[in-house]
Biopython code that builds the backbone (N, CA, C, O; Angstrom):
import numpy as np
from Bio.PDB.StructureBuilder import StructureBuilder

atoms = [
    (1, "UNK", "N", (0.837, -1.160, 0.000)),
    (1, "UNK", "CA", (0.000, 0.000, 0.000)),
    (1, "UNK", "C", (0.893, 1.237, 0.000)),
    (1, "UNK", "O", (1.615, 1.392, 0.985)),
    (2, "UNK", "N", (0.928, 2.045, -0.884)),
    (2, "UNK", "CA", (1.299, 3.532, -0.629)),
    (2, "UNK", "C", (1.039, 4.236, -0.018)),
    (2, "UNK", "O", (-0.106, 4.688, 0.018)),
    (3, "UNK", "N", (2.286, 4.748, 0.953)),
    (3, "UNK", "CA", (2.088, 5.616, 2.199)),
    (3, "UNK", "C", (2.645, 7.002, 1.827)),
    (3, "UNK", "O", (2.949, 7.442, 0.718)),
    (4, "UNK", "N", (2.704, 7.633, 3.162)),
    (4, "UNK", "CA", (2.935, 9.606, 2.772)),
    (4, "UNK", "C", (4.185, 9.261, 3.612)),
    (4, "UNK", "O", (4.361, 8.234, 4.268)),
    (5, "UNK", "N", (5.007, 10.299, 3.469)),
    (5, "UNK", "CA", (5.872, 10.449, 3.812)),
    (5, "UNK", "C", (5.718, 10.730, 5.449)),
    (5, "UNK", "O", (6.560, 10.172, 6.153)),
    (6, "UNK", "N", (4.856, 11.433, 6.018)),
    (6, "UNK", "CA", (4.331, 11.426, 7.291)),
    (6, "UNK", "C", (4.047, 10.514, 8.137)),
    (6, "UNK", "O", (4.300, 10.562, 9.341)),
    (7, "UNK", "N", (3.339, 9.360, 7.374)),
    (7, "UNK", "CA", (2.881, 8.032, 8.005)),
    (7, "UNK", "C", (4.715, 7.442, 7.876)),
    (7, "UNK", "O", (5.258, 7.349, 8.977)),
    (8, "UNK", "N", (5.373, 7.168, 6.967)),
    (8, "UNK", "CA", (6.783, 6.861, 7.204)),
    (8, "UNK", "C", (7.885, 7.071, 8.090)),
    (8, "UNK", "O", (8.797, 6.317, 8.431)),
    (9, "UNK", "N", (7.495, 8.756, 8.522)),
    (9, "UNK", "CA", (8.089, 9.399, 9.935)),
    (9, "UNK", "C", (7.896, 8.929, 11.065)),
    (9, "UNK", "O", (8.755, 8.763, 11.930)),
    (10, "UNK", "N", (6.313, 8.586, 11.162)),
    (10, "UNK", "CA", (6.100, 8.310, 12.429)),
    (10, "UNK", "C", (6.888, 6.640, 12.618)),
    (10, "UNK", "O", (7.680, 6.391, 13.526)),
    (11, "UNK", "N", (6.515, 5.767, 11.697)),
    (11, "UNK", "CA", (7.257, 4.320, 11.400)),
    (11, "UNK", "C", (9.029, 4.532, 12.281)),
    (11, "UNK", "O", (9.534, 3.782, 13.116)),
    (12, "UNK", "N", (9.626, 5.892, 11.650)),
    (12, "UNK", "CA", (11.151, 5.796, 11.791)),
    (12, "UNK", "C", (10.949, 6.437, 13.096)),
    (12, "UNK", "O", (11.772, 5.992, 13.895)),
    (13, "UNK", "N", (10.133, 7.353, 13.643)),
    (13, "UNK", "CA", (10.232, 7.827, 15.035)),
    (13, "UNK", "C", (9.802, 6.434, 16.129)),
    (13, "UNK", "O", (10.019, 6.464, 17.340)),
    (14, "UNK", "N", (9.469, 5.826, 15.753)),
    (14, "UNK", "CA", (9.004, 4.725, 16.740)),
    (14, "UNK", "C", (10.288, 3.336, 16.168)),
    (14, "UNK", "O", (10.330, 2.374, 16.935)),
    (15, "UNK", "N", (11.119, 3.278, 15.078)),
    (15, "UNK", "CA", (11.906, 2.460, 15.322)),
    (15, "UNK", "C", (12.951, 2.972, 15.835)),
    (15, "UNK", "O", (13.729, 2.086, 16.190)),
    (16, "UNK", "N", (13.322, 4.001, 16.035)),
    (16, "UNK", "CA", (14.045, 5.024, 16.682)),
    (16, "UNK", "C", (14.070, 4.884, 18.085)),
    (16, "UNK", "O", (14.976, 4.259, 18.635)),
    (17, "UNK", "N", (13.207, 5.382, 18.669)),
    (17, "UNK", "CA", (12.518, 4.953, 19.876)),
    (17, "UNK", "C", (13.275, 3.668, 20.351)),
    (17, "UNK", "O", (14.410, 3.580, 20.819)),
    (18, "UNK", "N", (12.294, 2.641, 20.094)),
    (18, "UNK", "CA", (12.110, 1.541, 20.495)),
    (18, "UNK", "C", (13.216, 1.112, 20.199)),
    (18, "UNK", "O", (13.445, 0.172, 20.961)),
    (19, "UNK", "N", (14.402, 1.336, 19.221)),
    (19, "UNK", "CA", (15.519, 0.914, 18.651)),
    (19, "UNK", "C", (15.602, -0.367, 18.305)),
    (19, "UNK", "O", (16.475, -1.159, 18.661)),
    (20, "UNK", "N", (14.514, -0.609, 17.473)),
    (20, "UNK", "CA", (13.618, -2.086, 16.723)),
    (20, "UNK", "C", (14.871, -1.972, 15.656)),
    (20, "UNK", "O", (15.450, -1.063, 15.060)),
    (21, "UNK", "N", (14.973, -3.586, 15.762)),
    (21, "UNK", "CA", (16.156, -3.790, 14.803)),
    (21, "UNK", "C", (15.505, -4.413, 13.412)),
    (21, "UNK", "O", (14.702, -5.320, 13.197)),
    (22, "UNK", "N", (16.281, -3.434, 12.522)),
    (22, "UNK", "CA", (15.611, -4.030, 10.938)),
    (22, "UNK", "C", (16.290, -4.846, 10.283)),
    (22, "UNK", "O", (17.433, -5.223, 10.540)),
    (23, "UNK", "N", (15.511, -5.203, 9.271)),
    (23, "UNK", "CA", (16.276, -6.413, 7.997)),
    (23, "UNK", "C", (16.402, -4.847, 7.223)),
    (23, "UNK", "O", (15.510, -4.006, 7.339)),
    (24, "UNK", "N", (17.842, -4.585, 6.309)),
    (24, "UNK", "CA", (18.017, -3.510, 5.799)),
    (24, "UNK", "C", (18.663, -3.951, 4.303)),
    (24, "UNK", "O", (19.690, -4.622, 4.201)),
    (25, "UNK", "N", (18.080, -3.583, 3.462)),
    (25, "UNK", "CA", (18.559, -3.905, 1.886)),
    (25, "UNK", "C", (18.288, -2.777, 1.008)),
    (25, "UNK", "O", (17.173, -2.305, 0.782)),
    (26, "UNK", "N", (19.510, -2.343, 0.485)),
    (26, "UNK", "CA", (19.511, -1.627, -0.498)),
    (26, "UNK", "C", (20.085, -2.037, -2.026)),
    (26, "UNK", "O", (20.973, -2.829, -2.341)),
    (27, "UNK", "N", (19.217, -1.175, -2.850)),
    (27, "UNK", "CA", (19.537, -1.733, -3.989)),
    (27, "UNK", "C", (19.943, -1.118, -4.874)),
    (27, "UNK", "O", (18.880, -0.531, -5.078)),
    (28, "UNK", "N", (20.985, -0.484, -6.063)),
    (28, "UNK", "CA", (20.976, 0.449, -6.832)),
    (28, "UNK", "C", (21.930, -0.554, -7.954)),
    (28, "UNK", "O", (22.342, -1.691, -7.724)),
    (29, "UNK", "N", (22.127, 0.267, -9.228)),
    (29, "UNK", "CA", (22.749, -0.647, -10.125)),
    (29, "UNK", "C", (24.544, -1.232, -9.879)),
    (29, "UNK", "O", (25.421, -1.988, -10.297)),
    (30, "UNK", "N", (24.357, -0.680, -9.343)),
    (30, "UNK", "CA", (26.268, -0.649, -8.988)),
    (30, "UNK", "C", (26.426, -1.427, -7.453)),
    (30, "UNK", "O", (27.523, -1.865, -7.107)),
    (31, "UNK", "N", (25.352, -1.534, -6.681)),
    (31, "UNK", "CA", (25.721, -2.657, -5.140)),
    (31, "UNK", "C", (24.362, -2.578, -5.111)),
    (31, "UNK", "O", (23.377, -2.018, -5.593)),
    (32, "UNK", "N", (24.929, -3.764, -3.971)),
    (32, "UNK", "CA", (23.157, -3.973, -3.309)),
    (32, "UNK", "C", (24.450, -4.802, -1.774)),
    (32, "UNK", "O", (25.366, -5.590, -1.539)),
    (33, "UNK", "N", (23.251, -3.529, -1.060)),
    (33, "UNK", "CA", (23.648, -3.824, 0.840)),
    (33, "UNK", "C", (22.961, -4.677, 1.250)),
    (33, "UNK", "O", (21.847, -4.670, 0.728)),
    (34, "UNK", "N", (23.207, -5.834, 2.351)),
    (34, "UNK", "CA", (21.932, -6.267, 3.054)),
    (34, "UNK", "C", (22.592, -6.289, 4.345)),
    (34, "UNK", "O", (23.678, -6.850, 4.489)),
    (35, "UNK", "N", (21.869, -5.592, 5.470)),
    (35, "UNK", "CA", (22.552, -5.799, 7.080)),
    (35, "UNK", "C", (21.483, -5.819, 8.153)),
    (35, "UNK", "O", (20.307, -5.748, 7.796)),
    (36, "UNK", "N", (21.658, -5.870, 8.884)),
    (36, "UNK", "CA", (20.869, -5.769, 9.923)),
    (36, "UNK", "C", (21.301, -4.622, 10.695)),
    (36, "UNK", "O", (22.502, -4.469, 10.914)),
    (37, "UNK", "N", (20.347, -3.711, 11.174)),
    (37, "UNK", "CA", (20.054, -2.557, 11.966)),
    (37, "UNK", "C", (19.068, -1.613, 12.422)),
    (37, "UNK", "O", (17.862, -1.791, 12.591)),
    (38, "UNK", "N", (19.910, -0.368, 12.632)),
    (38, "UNK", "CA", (18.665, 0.600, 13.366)),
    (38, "UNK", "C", (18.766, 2.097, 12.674)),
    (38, "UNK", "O", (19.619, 2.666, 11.994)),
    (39, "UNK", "N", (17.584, 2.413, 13.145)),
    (39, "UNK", "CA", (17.168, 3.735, 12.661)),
    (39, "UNK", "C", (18.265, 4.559, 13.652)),
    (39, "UNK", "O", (18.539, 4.275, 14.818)),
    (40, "UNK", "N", (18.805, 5.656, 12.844)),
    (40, "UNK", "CA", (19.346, 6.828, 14.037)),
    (40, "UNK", "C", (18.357, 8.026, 13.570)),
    (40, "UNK", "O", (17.146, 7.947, 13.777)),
    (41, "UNK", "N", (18.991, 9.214, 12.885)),
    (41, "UNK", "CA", (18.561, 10.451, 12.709)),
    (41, "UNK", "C", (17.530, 9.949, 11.772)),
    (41, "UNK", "O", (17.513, 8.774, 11.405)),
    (42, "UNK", "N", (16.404, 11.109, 11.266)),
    (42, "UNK", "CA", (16.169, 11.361, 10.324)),
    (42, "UNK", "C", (14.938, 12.528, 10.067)),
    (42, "UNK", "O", (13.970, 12.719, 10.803)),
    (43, "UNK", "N", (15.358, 13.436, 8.465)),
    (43, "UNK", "CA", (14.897, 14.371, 7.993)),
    (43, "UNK", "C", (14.033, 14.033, 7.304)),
    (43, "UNK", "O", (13.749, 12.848, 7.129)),
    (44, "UNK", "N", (13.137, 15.481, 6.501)),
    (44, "UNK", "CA", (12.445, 15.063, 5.246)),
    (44, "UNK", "C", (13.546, 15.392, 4.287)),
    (44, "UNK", "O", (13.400, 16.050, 3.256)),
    (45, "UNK", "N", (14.417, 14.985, 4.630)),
    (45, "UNK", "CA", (15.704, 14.913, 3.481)),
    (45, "UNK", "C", (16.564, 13.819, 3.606)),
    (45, "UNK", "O", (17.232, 13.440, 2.643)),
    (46, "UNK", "N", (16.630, 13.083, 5.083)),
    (46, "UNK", "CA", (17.770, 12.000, 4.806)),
    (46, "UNK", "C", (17.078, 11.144, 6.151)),
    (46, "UNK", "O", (16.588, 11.558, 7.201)),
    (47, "UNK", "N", (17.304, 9.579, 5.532)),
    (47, "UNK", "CA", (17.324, 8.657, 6.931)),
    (47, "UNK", "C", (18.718, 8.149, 6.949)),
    (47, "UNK", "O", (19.321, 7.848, 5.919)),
    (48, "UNK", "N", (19.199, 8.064, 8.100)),
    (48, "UNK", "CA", (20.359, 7.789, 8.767)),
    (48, "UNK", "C", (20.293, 6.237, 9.494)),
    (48, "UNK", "O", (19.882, 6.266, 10.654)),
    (49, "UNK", "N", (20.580, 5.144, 9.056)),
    (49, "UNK", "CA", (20.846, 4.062, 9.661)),
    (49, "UNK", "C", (22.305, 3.344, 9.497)),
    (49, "UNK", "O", (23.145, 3.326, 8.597)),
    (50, "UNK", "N", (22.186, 2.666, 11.005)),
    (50, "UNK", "CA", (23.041, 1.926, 11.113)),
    (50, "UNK", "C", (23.231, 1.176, 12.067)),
    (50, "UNK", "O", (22.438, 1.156, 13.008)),
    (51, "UNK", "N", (24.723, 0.117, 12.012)),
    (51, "UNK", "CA", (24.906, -0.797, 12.729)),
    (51, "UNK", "C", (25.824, -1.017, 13.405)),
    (51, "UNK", "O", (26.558, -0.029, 13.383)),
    (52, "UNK", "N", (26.345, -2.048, 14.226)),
    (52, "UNK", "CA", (27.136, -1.833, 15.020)),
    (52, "UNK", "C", (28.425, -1.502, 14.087)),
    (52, "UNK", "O", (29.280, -0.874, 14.711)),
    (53, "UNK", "N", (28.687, -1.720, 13.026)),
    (53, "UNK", "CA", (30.074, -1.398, 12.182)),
    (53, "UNK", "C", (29.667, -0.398, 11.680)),
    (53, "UNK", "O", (30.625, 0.373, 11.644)),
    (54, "UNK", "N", (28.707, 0.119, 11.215)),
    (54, "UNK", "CA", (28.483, 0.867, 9.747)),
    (54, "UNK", "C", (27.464, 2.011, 10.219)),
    (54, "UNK", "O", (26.981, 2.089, 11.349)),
    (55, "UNK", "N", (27.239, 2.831, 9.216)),
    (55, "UNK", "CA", (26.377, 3.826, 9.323)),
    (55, "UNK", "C", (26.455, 4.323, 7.205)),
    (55, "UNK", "O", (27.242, 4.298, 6.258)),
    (56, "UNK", "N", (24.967, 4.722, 7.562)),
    (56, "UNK", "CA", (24.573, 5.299, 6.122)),
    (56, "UNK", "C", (23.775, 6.519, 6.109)),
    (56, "UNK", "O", (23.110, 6.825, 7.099)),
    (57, "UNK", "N", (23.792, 7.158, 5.173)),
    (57, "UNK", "CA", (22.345, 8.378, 5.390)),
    (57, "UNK", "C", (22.111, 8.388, 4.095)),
    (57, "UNK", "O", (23.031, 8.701, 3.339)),
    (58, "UNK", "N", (21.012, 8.094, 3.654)),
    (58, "UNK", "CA", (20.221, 7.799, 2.273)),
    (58, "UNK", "C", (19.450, 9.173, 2.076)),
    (58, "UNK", "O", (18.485, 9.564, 2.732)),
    (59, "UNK", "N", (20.152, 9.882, 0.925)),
    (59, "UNK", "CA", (18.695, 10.425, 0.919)),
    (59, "UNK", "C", (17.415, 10.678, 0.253)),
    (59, "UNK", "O", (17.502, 10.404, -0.944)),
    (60, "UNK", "N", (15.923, 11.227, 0.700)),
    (60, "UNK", "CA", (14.814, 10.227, 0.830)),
    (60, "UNK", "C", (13.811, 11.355, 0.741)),
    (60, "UNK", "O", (12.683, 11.352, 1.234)),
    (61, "UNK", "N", (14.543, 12.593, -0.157)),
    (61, "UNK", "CA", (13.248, 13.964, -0.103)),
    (61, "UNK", "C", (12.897, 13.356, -1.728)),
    (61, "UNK", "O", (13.665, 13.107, -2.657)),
    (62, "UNK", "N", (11.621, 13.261, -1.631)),
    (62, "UNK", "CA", (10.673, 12.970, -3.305)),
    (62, "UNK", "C", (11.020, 11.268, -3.354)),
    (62, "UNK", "O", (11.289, 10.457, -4.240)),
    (63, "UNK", "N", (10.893, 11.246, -2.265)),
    (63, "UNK", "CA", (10.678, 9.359, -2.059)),
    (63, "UNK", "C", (9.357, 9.259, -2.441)),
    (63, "UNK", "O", (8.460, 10.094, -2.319)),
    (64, "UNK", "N", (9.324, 7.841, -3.050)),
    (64, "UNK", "CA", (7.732, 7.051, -2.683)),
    (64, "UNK", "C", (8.012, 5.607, -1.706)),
    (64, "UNK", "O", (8.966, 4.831, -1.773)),
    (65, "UNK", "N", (6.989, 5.573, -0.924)),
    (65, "UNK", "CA", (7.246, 5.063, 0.023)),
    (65, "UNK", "C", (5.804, 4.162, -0.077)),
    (65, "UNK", "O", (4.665, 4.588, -0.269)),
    (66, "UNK", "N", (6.252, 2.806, 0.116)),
    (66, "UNK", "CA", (5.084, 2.042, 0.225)),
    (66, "UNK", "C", (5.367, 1.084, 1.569)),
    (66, "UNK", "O", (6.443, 0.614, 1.938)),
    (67, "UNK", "N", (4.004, 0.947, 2.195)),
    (67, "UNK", "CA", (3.981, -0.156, 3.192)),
    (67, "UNK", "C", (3.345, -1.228, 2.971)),
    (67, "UNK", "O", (2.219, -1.182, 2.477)),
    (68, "UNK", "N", (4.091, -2.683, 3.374)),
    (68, "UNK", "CA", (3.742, -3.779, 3.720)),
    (68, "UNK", "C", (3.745, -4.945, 4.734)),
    (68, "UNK", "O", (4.590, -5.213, 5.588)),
    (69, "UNK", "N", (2.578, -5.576, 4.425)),
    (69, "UNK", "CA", (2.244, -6.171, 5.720)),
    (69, "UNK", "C", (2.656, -7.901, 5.151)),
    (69, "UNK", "O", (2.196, -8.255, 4.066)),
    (70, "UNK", "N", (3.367, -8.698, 5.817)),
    (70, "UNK", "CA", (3.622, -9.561, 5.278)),
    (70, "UNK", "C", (2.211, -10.648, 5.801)),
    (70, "UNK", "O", (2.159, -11.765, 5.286)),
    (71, "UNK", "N", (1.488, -10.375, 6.481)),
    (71, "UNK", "CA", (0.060, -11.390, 6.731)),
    (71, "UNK", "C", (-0.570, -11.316, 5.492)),
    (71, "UNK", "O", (-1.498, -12.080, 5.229)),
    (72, "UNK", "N", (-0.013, -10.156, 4.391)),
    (72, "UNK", "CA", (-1.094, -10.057, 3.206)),
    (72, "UNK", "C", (-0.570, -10.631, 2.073)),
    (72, "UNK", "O", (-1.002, -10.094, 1.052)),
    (73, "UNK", "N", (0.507, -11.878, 1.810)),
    (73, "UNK", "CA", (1.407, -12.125, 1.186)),
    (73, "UNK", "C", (0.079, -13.273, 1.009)),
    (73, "UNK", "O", (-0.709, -13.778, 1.808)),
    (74, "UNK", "N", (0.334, -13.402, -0.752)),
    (74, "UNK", "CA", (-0.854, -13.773, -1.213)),
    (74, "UNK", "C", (-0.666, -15.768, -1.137)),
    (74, "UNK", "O", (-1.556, -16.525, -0.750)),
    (75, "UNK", "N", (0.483, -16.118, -1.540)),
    (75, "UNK", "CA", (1.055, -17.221, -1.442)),
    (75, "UNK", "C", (1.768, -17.863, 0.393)),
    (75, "UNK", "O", (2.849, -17.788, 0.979)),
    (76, "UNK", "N", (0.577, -18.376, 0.650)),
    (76, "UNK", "CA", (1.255, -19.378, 2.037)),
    (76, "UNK", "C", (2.406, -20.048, 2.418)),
    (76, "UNK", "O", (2.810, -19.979, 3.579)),
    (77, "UNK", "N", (2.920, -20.627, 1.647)),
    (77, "UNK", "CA", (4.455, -20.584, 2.061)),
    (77, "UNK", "C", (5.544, -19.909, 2.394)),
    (77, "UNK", "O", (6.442, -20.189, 3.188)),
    (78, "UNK", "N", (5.346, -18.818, 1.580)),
    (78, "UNK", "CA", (5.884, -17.093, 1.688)),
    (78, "UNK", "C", (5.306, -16.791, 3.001)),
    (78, "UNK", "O", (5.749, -17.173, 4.084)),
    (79, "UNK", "N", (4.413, -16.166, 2.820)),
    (79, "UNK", "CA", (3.658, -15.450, 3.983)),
    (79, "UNK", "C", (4.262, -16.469, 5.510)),
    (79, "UNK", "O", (4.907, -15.891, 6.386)),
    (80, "UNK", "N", (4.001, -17.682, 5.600)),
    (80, "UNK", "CA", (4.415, -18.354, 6.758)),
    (80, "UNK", "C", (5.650, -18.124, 6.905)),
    (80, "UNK", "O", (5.758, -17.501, 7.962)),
    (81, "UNK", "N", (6.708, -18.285, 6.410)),
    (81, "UNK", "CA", (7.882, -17.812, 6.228)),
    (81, "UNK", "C", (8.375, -16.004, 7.017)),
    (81, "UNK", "O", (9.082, -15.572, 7.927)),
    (82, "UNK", "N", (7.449, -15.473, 5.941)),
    (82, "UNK", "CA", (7.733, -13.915, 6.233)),
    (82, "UNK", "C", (7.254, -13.606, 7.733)),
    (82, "UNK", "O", (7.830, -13.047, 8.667)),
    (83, "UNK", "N", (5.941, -14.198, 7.606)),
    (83, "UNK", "CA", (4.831, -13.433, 8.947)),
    (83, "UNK", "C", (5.573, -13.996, 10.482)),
    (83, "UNK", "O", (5.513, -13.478, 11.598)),
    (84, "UNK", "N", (6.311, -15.322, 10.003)),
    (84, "UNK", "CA", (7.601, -15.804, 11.259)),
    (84, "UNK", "C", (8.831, -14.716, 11.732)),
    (84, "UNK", "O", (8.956, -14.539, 12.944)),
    (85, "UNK", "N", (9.700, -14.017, 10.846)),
    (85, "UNK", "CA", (10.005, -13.307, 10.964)),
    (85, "UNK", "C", (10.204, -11.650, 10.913)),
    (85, "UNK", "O", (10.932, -10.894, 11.556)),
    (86, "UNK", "N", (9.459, -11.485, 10.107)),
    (86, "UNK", "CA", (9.055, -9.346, 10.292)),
    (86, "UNK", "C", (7.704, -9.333, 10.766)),
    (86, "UNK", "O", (6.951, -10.305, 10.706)),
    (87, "UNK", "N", (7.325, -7.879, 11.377)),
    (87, "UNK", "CA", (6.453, -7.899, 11.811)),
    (87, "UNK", "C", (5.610, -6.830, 10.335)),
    (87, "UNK", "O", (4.403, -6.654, 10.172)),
    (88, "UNK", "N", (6.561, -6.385, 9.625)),
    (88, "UNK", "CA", (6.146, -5.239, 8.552)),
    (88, "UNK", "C", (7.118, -4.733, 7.878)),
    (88, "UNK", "O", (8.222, -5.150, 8.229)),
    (89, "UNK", "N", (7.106, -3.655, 6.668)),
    (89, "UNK", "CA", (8.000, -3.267, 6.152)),
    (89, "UNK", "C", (7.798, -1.904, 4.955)),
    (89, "UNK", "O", (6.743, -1.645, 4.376)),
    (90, "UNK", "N", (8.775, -1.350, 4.836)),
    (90, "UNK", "CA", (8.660, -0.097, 4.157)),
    (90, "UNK", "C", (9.149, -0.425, 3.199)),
    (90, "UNK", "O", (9.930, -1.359, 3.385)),
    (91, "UNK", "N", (9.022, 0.121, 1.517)),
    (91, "UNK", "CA", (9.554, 0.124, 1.229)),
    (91, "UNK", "C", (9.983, 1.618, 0.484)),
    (91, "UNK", "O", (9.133, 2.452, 0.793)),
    (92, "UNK", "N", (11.201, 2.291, -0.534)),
    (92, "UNK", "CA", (11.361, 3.550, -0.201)),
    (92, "UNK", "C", (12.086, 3.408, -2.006)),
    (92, "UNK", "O", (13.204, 3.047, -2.375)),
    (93, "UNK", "N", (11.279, 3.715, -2.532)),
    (93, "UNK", "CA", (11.632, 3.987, -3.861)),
    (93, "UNK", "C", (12.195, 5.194, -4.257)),
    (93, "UNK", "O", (11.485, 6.078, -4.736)),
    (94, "UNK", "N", (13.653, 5.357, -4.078)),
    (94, "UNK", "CA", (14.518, 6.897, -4.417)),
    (94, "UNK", "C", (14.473, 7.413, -5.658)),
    (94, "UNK", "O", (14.403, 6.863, -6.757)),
    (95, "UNK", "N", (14.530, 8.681, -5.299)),
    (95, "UNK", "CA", (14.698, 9.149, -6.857)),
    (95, "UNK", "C", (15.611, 8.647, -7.990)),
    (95, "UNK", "O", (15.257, 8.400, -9.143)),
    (96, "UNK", "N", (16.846, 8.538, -7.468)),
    (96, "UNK", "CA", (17.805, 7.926, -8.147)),
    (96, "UNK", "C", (17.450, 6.515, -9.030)),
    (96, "UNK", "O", (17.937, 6.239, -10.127)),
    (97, "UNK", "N", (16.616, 5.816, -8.377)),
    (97, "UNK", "CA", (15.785, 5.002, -9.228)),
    (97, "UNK", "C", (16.274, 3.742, -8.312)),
    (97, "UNK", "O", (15.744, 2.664, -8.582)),
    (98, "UNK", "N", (17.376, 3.773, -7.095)),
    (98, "UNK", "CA", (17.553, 3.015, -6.041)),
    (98, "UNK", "C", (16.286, 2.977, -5.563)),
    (98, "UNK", "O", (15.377, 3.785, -5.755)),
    (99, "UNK", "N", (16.301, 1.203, -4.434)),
    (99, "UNK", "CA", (15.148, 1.088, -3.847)),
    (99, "UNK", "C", (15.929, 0.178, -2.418)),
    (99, "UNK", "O", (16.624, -0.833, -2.324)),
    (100, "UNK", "N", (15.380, 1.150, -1.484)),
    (100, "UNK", "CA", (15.687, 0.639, 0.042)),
    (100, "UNK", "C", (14.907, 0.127, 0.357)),
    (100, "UNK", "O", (13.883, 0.504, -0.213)),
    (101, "UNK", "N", (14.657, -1.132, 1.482)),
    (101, "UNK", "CA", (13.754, -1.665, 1.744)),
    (101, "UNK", "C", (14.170, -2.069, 3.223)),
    (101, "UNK", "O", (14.990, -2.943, 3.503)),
    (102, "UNK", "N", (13.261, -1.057, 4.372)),
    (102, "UNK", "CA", (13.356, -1.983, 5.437)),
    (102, "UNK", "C", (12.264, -2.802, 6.049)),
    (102, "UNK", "O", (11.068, -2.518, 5.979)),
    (103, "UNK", "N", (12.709, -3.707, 6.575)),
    (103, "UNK", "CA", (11.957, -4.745, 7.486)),
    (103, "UNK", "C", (11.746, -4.743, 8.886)),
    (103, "UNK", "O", (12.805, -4.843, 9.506)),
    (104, "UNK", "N", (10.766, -4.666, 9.568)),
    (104, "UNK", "CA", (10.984, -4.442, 11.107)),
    (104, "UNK", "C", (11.046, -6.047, 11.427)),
    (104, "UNK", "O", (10.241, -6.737, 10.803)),
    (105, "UNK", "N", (11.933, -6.708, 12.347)),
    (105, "UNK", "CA", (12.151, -7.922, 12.550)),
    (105, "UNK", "C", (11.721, -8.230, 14.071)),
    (105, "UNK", "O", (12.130, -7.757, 15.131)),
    (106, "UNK", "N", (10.578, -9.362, 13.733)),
    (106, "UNK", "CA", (10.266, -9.899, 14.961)),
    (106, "UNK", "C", (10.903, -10.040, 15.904)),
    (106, "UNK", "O", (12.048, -10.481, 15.804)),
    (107, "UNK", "N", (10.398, -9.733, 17.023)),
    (107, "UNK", "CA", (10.938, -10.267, 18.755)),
    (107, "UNK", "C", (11.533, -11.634, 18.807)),
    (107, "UNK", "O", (10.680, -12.499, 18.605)),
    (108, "UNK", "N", (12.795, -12.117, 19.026)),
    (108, "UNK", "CA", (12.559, -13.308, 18.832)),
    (108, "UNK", "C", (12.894, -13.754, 17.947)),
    (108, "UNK", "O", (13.588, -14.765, 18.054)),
    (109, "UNK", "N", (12.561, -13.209, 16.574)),
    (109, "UNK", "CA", (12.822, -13.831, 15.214)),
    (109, "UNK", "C", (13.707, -14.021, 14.584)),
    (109, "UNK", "O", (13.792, -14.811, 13.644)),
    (110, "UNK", "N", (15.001, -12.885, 15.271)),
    (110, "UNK", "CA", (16.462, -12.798, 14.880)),
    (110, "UNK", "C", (16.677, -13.207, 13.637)),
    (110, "UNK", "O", (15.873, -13.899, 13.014)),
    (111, "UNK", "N", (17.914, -12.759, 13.135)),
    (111, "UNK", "CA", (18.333, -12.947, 11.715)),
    (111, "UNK", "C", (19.823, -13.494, 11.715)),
    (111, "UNK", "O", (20.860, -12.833, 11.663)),
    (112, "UNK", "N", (19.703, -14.550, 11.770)),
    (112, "UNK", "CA", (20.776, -15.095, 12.010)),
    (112, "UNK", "C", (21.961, -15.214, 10.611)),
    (112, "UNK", "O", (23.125, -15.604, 10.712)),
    (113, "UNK", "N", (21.433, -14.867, 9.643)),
    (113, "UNK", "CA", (22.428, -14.432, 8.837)),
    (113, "UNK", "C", (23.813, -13.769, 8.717)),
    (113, "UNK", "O", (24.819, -13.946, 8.030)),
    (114, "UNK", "N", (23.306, -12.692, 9.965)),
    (114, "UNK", "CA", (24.777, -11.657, 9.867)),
    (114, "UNK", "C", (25.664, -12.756, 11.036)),
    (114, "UNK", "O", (26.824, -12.504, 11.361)),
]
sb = StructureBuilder()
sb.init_structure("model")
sb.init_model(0)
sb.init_chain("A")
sb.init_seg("    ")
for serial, (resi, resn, name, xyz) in enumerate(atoms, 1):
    if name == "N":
        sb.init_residue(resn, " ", resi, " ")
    sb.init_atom(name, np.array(xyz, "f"), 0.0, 1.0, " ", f" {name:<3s}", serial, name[0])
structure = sb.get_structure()
């Protein structure tokens, strides 16, 4: 579903907060990131995340920003999968034609990848 940039703020002020750790993937033609972390700062010009090694600030003025709910994942194997580990997710289509995508990751659900 397509969200406002407002409804997205409040998302990063409360993973902020809560310092809810995300599934974090970025994508552009030249790399693609995947880490696990947290929200720090952020403007209607830049979100700032990072992790215990790293830090980034993307920036995110004339974003489109869509939200998803992984309970609405149309295919059951997926969805069981997903709805086990995130609880939800943004995603943040840049101007640049990059696309960030975070995941808020279940309590519990850890990502044992990194």
């Amino acid at each position: 579903m397509i969200t406002t940039f407002e409804d997205a703020q409040l998302l990063f002020a409360r993973w902020k907060e809560d310092v809810t750790p995300l599934r974090i993937k970025l994508w552009s033609p030249s790399l693609v990131f995947e880490a696990t972390g947290f929200v720090g700062e952020f403007t209607h010009a830049a979100l700032q995340l990072n992790g215990p090694d790293w830090q980034m600030t993307v920036p995110i003025e004339a974003s489109k920003f869509t939200f998803s709910d992984p309970r609405e994942i149309p295919i059951a194997s997926i969805r069981n999968i997903e709805t086990a580990r995130y609880e939800f997710g943004l995603a943040i289509e840049l101007p640049s034609g990059d696309r960030l995508v975070l995941m808020e990751i279940k309590s519990g659900g850890g990502d044992e990848e990194e």
